[in-house]
N, C-alpha and C positions, 0 to 999 in steps of 0.2 A: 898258850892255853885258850886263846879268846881274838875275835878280833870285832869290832864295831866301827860302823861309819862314824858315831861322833865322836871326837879325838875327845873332849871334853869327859865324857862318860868313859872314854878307857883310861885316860889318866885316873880317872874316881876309881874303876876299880883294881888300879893298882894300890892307891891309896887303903882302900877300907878292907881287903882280903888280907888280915893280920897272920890268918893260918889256913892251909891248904892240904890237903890232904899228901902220905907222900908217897902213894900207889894209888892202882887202880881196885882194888883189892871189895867184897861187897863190906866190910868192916868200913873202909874210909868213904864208900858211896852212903855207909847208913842204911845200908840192905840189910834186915837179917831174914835169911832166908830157910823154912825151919825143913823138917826131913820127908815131910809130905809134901813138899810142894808138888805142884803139877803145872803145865805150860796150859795158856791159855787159846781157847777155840774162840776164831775170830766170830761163828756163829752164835755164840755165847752174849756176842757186845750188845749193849741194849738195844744202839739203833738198829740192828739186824735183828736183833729178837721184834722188834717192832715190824716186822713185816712178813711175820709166820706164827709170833709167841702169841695169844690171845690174854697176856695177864699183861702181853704190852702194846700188843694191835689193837686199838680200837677207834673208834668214828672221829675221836679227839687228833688221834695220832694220825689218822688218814688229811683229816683237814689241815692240818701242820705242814705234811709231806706238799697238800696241793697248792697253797701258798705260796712256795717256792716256784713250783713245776709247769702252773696253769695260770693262764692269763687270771689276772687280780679280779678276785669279786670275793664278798661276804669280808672283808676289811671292818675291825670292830670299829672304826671311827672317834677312839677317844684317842687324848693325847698321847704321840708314842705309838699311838698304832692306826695312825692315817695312811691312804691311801699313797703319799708322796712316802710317807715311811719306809712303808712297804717294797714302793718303786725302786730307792735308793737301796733299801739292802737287799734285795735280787740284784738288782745290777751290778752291788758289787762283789755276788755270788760267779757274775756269768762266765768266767773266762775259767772257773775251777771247775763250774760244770759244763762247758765245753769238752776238755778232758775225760772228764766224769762219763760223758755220755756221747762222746764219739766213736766207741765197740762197745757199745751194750750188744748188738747184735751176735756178736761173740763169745757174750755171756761174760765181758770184765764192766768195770766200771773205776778207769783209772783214778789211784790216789783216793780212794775209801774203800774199794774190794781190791783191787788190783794194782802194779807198782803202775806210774808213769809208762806207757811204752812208745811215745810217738819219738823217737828216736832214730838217728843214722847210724849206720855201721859203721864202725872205729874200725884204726888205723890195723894194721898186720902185723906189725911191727910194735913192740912196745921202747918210748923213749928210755930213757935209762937217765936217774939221777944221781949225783953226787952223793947221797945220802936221804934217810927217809924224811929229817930233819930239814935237809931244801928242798921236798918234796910238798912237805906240810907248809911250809912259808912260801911256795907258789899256788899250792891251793889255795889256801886262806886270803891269799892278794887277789887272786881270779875270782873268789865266790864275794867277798867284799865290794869288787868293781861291779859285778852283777847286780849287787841290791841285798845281800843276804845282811842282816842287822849281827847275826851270831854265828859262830862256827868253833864248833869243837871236836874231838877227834879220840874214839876210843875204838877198842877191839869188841869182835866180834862174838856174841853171846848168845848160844842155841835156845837158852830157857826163854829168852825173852820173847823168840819168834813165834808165831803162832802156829798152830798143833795143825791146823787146817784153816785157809781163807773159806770165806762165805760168799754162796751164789744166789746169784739173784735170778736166775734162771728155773733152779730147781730148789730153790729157797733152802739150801740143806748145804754141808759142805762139800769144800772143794782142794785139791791138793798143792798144797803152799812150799814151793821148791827153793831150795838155795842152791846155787853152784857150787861145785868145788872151787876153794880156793878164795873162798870170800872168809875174810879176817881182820876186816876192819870196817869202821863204820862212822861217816863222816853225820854229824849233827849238826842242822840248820835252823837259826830261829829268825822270826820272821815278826818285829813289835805291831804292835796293836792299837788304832787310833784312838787312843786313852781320852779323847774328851768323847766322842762317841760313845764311846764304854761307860762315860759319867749317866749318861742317861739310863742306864740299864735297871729296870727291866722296860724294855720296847723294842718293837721290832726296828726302829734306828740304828739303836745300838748293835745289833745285829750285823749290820753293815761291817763294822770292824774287823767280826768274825770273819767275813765273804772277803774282806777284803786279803787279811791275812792268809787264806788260803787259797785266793790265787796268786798274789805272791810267790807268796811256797811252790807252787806251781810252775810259775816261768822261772825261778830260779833255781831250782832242782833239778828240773830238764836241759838247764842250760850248763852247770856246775856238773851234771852225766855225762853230756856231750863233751864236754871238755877231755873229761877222762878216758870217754872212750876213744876221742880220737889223739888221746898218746899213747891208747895201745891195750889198754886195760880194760875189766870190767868194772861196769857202774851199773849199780841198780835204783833207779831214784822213788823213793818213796812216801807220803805223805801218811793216812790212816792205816794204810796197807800194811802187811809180812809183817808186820812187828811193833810191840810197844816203843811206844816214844817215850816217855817219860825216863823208863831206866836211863836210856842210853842219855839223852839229856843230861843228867845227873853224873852218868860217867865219865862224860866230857865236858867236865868242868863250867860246865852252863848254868849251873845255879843247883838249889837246895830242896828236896820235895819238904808241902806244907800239907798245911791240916786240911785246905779243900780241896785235897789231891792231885792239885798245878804242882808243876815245876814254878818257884821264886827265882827269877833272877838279877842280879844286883844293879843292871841297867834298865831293866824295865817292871819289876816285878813280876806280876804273874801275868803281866797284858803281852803276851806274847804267844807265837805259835811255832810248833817245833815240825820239820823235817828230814828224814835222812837217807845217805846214800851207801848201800853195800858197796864193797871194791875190794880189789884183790890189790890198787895200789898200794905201794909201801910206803907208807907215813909214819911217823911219830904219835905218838899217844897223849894226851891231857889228861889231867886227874882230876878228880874229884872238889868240892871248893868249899869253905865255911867259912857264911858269914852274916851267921846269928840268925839264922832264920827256923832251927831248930827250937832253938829257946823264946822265942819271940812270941812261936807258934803254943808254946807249953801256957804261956801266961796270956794270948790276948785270944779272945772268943768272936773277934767278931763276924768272919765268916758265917758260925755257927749260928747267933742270934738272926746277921739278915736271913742267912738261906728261906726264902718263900714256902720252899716243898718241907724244910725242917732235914732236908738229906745228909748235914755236915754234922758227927755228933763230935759233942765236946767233951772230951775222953783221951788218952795217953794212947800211944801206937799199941795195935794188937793184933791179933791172928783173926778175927772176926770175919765175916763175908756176911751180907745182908741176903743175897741171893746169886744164881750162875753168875751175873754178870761182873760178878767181883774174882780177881784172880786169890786161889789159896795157894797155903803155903807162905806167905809173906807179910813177918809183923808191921805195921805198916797204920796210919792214917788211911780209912776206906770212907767214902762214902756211900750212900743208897742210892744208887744208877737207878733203880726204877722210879723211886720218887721225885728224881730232878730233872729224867727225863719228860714226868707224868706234868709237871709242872710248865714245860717246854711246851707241850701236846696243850695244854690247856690255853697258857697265850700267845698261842701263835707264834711265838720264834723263841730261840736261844734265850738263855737267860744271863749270864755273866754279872750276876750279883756280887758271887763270890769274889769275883777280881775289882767289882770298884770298890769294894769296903778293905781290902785288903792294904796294910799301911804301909805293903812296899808298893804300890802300884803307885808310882811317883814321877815326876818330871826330873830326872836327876842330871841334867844341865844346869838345873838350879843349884846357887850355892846351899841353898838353906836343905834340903834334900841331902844334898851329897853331906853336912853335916848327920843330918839324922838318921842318917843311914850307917854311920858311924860312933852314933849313941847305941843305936841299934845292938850294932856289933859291940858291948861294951856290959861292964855291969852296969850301967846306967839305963838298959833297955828299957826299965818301967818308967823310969821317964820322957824316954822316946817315946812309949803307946800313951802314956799322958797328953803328950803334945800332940801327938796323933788324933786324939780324942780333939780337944781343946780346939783344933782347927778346922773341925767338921769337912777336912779332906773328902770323905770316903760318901759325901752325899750326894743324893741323886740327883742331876740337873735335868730339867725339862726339855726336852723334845723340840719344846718352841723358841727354849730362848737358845740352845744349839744352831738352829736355823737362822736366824739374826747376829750368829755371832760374827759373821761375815762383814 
């Protein structure tokens, strides 16, 4: 189902996954998916409406973008968002947008408009295995020695793809191709430096973000290559062709929450997900519960920090705030333009939602891996009691981050 570097944390989540789904079916993902749905236009996504939409372009979100892009000046200067801040989470943006920005002249922008393409040509020949079962238990051992923190493995789902990727060329859509014979879909996550995260909101904390997606980056191209030189196709993907979340969820990687993360039981929601199309034949992962459903039904706190007010605190439903919400899907939504506008206004990423979040834990720790098993229990209200109680989910400073050394 799963594999993780820390042996510590996979023994846990052998331990506390009391029930698991036992298909892959959208009833046991907790999909309900109703009869209007429609697939979603990658041009639709907020950061791409943010660079054509005028209800989400604006002078806020232009200075946002130069931040990142243009040597450092107009830095606000207060805690969290000094100039070294700033320094640190670019750089640990650079090697994603390396990628990102070595065929823009092309008109792609790998791993957020476009798959990964810096790749060799695979083998002629395709290996041939004993079964799809020792095919999955060699992947999973090669993408683990790489650096991948998670790895799960489901089939291949047209609704999820997107209806058209987005150009940044002609700012309009563009034609998002799957090959024949792609029917499986390998999913990569890739954990999150959770005390960085404690400082959030500042452009520090940011860093984490940058960090996780270059990450995901050399180990997705490296986990492709592998596959293509046994013969197969791989398609390696990070923002690009297709939601991440479903597939996430379908390969037994964790539980969608109320602020529309994937939770997962080793890292909560401090994690970042990638994947890879392939026509290899693998084994499939199911789906997983463990208690994050109900957890989410009774504790609000997402919803209180959120700064923009984007998480509402309400039961799953069919709702959409605006385009940038996919319909058709009962579902926990939030307001992309608000959290985005919130984003535009201090200068980087916000990741509130994940440091308040009471999975977002150190679960090497014994005392974690218990409460994570309150969690999953009737005893949950006293799990978010002691949640509470232990002022986990507050914000650490900037300054004292920097001295923790």
């Amino acid at each position: 189902m799963y594999t993780t570097r820390n042996d510590e944390v996979k023994r846990n989540r052998n331990r506390k996954i009391t029930s698991s789904a036992s298909d892959g079916s959208d009833t046991s993902a907790g999909f309900t998916v109703s009869d209007d749905f429609a697939g979603f236009n990658q041009a639709d996504d907020v950061f791409c409406r943010s660079q054509y939409d005028p209800v989400v372009k604006t002078l806020e979100t232009e200075r946002f973008y130069d931040m990142y892009r243009k040597p450092l000046t107009g830095w606000r200067g207060s805690e969290g968002y000094e100039q070294h801040d700033y320094a640190f989470r670019n750089a640990a943006w650079h090697i994603a947008d390396i990628f990102a920005e070595l065929r823009e002249s092309e008109d792609r922008r790998d791993g957020f408009l476009d798959p990964l393409s810096i790749l060799r040509e695979g083998a002629e020949k395709s290996v041939p295995f004993p079964s799809p079962t020792e095919a999955s238990r060699i992947l999973k051992h090669a993408a683990i020695t790489v650096g991948a923190d998670l790895i799960g493995i489901t089939e291949y789902d047209s609704r999820w793809t997107y209806t058209e990727r987005f150009s940044m060329e002609t700012l309009g859509p563009k034609a998002n191709i799957i090959p024949d014979g792609i029917d499986n879909v390998i999913v990569v996550g890739q954990a999150m430096d959770t005390d960085l995260l404690h400082t959030a909101p500042s452009a520090l904390s940011g860093a984490a973000t940058g960090m996780g997606y270059s990450k995901d980056a050399l180990v997705l191209l490296t986990i492709a290559q592998f596959i293509r030189n046994l013969g197969y196709q791989a398609i390696p993907s990070m923002n690009d062709t297709a939601l991440a979340i479903p597939y996430a969820v379908k390969a037994g990687l964790g539980e969608y929450g109320k602020h529309g993360l994937v939770i997962t039981p080793e890292f909560g929601s401090s994690v970042r997900f990638g994947k890879i199309f392939t026509d290899l034949p693998v084994d499939h992962d199911f789906p997983i519960r463990f208690g994050v459903q109900e957890m989410c039904n009774i504790c609000n706190a997402c919803t209180k920090a959120c700064p923009s007010r984007a998480i509402p605190d309400s039961e799953p439903t069919l709702v959409t705030f605006n385009r940038s919400n996919i319909s058709g899907v009962k579902k926990w939504t939030i307001d992309g333009e608000r959290c985005f506008s919130y984003w535009a206004k201090i200068n980087t990423d916000c990741a509130v939602c994940v440091r308040v979040c009471p999975f977002t834990r150190d679960y090497a720790k014994a005392q974690n891996r218990l409460w994570l098993r309150l969690a999953h229990s009737r005893f949950r209200r006293f799990a978010l009691y002691l949640d509470r109680r232990q002022s986990r989910g507050n914000r650490v400073s900037s300054k004292k981050w920097w001295m923790s050394s």
